[in-house]
C-alpha positions in Angstrom: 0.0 0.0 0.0 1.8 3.2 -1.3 5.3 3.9 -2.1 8.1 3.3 0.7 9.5 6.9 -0.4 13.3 7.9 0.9 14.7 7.7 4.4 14.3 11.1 6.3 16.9 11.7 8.8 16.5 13.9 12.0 18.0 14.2 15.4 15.8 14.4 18.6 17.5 15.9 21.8 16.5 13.8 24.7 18.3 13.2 27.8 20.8 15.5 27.7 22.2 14.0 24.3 21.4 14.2 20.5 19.8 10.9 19.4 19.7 10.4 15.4 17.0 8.9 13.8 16.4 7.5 10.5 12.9 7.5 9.4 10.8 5.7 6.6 7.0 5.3 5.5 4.2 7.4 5.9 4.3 9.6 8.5 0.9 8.4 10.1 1.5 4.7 9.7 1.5 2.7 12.7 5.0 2.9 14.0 7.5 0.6 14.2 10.8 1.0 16.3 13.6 -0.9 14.7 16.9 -1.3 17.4 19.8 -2.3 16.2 22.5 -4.7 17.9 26.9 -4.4 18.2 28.4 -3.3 16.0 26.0 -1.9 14.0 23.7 1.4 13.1 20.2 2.2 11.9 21.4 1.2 8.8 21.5 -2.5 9.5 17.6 -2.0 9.1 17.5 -0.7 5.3 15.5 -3.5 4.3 13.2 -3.9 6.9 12.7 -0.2 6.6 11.7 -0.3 2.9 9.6 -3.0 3.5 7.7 -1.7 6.0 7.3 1.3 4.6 6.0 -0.1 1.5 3.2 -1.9 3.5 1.8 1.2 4.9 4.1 1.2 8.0 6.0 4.1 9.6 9.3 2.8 9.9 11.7 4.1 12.9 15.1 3.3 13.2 17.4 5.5 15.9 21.3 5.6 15.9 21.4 4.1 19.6 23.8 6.5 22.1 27.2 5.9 21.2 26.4 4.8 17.6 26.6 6.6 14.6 25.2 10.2 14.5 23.8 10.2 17.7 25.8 11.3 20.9 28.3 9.2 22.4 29.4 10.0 25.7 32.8 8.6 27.0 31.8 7.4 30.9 30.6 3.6 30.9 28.3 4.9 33.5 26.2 6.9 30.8 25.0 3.6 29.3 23.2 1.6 31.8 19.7 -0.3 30.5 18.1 2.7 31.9 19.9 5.5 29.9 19.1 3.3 26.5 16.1 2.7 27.2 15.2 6.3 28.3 16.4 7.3 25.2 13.9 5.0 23.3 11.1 6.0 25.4 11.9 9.9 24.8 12.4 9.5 21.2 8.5 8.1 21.1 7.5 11.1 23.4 8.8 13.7 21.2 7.2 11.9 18.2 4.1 11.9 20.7 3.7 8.0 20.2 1.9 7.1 23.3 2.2 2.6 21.7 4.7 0.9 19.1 5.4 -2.0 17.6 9.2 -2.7 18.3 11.6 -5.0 16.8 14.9 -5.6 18.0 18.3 -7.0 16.7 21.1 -8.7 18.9 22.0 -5.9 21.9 18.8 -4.0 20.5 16.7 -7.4 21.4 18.2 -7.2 25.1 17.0 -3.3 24.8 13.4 -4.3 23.1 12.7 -6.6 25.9 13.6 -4.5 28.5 11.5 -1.8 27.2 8.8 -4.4 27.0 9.4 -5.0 30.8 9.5 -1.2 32.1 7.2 0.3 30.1 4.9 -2.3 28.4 1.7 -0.1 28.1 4.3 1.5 25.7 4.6 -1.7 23.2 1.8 -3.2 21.3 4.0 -6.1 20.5 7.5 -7.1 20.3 9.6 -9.3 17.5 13.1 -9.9 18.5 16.3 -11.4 16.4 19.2 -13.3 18.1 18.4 -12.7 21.8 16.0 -14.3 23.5 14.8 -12.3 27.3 17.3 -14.0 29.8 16.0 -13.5 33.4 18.0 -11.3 36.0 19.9 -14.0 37.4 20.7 -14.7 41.3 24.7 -13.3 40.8 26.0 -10.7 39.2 27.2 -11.6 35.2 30.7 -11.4 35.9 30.8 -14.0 38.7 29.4 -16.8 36.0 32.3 -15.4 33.2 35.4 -14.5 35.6 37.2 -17.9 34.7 37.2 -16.4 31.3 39.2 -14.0 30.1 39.6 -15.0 26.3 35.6 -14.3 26.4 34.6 -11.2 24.2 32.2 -9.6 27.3 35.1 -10.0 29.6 37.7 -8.6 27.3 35.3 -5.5 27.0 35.2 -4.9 30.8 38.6 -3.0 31.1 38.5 0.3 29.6 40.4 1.3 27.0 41.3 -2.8 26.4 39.4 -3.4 23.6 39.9 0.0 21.8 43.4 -0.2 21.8 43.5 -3.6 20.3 40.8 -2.7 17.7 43.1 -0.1 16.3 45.4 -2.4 15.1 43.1 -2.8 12.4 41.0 -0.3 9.6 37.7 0.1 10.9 36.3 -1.5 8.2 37.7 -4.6 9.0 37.2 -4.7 12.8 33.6 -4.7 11.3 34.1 -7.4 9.1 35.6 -9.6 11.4 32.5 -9.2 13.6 30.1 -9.5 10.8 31.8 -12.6 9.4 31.5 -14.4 12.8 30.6 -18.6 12.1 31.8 -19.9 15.4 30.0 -20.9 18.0 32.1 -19.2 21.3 33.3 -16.2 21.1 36.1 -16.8 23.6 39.7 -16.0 22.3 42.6 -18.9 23.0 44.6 -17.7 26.2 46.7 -14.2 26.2 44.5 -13.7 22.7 42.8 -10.8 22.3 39.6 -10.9 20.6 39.6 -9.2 17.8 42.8 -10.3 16.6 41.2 -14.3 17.0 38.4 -12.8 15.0 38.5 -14.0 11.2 37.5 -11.2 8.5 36.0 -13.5 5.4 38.9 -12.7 2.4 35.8 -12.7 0.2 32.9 -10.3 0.0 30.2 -11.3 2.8 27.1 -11.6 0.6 24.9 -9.9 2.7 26.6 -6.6 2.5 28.3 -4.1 -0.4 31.4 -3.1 -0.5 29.5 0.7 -0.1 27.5 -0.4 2.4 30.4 -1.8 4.3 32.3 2.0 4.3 29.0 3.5 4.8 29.4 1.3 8.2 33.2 2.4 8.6 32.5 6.0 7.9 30.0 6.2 10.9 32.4 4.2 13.4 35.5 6.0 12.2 34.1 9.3 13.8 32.3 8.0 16.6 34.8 5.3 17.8 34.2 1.5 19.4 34.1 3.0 23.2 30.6 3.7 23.6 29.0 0.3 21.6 31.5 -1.4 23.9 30.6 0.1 27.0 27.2 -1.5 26.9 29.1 -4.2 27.4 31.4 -2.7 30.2 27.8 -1.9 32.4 26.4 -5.6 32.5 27.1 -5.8 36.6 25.6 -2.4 37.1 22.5 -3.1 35.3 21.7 -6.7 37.6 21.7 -4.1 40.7 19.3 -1.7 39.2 17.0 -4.2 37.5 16.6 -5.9 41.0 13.2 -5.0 41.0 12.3 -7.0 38.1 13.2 -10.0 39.8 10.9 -13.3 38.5 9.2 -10.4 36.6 7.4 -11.5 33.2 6.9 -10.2 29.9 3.3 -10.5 28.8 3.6 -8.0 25.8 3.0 -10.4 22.5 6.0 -12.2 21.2 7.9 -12.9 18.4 11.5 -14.4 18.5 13.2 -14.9 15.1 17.1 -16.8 15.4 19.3 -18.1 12.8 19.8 -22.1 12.7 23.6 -21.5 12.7 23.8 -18.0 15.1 26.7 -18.1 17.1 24.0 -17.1 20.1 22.6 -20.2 19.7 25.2 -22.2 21.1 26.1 -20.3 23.8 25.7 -19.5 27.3 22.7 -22.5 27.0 20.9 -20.1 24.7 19.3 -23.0 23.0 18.3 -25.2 25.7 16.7 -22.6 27.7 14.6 -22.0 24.0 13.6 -25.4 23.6 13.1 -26.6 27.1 10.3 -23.9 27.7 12.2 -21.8 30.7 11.7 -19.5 27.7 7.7 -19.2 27.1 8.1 -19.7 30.7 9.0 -16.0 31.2 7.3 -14.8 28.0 4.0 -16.4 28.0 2.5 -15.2 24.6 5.5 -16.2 22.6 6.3 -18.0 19.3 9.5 -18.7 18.1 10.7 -19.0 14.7 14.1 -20.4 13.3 15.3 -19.9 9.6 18.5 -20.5 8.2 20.9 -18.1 8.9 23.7 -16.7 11.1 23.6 -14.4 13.8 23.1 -10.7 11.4 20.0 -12.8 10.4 17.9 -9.5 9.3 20.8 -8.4 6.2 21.6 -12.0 5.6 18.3 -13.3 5.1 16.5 -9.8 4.9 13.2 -10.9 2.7 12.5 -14.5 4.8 12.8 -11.9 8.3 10.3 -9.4 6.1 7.9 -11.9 5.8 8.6 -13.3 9.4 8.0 -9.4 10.6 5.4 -8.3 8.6 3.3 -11.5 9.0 3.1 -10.5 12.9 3.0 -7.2 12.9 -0.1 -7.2 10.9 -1.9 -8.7 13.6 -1.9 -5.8 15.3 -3.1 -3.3 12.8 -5.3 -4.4 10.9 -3.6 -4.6 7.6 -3.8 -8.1 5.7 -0.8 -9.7 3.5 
């Protein structure tokens, strides 16, 4: 229904930062917030975006802080679950959106479901990619990865760690060597850091132009790898202040989407906890989905997640396939 037309771009000022925020589809479509994952920008949702659009949807996809065009404040302490989603929930104030449909992608799933757990008058329904909603846990993150230090969160804890040994490289292909991740662990071989154990493909990734790649490297060039990673470098701070949310459910609607071969899968007992129910346990309207893919499921295999996305989302709005 209608034209997807071109992206608009526009920055909101909420919480004491500038949050950028690409925008797609008519402008009094039912929304749709799009939150992107590490290492990645509002961009990583092009083809969801156009598709959205082209159905009738209004398609929102923010910079998250740190990322791209929008602020990116240097102090770990600036990036709690409460900051991003803060920033979500202002961004759909100033657009006075009092309900959304949100979709979320890898980090942006952990931020989707939390926003589904604070603020869930705020969410009309909820597809996430990668990341399914994990519990708080009785212990603090760290305690269960401390024997680890080869382990990608753990090698992001110390600041300035990471950076420096991401700077060895072009951005371009710090990027690729995430984005061309097929292992299962993301844990580097002792006195390894992570990025150099991290395999760029020598070939193009399919998934992604060579122009799309720089338009990727361009954005993290200026803004720098500290504030995506100090998501990351919060993880402890955010079990204290979520300790209300203890046993806390999500009863928003559900939709989880994961690749057959995402590295998430296979780790940390990801799929267990899927297929032995602890899952729906916590989410009780839920449906789960798995297509053939890795873990940057929604550029690798962008028109199966369309269909997966737009076949839910119309459930909600009253728009038919």
């Amino acid at each position: 229904m209608g034209t997807a037309g071109e992206v608009r771009h526009w920055n909101a000022d909420v919480n004491g930062i500038s949050l950028h925020v690409a925008d797609q589809g008519p402008a009094d479509g039912p929304a749709v917030l799009l939150i992107h994952g590490f290492p990645e920008l509002w961009l990583s949702w092009r083809h969801q975006m156009a598709a959205l659009a082209a159905r009738g949807f209004r398609a929102l996809a923010p910079d998250l802080r740190g990322y791209g065009d929008s602020t990116a404040p240097d102090d770990p302490a600036a990036y709690t679950i409460f900051h991003i989603v803060g920033d979500v929930v202002a961004v759909l104030d100033h657009l006075g959106l009092p309900e959304v449909l949100v979709v979320g992608h890898d980090l942006g799933a952990q931020v989707a479901w939390q926003l589904c757990l604070f603020r869930p008058d705020m969410v009309r329904a909820v597809v996430t990619i990668g990341v399914p909603f994990f519990p708080r846990g009785p212990h603090p993150p760290s305690d269960a990865f401390a024997a680890r230090d080869g382990l990608y969160i753990m090698q992001f804890q110390e600041p300035g760690r990471a950076e420096r040994a991401f700077a060895r490289y072009d951005v371009a292909t710090v990027l690729k060597k995430f984005y061309s991740i097929e292992i299962d662990d993301l844990t580097a071989p002792p006195g390894v850091e992570i990025i150099d154990f991290l395999e760029a493909r020598s070939s193009p990734l399919p998934w992604i132009t060579e122009e799309e790649l720089g338009q990727y490297a361009e954005k993290f060039q200026k803004s720098g790898f500290t504030g995506p990673i100090n998501y990351y470098r919060v993880m402890d701070t955010n079990w204290r202040l979520t300790a209300p949310w203890q046993n806390a459910k999500i009863m928003v609607p559900a939709k989880f989407i994961c690749g057959d071969k995402d590295m998430g899968l296979k780790s940390f007992g990801t799929e267990h906890f899927i297929k032995s129910g602890a899952f729906k346990s916590f989410v009780p309207n839920l449906e789960v989905v798995t297509i053939e893919g890795h873990h940057f499921l929604q550029q690798e295999q962008a028109e199966r997640v369309n269909s997966e996305i737009l076949s839910y989302l119309d459930r909600f709005t009253g728009e038919k396939a």
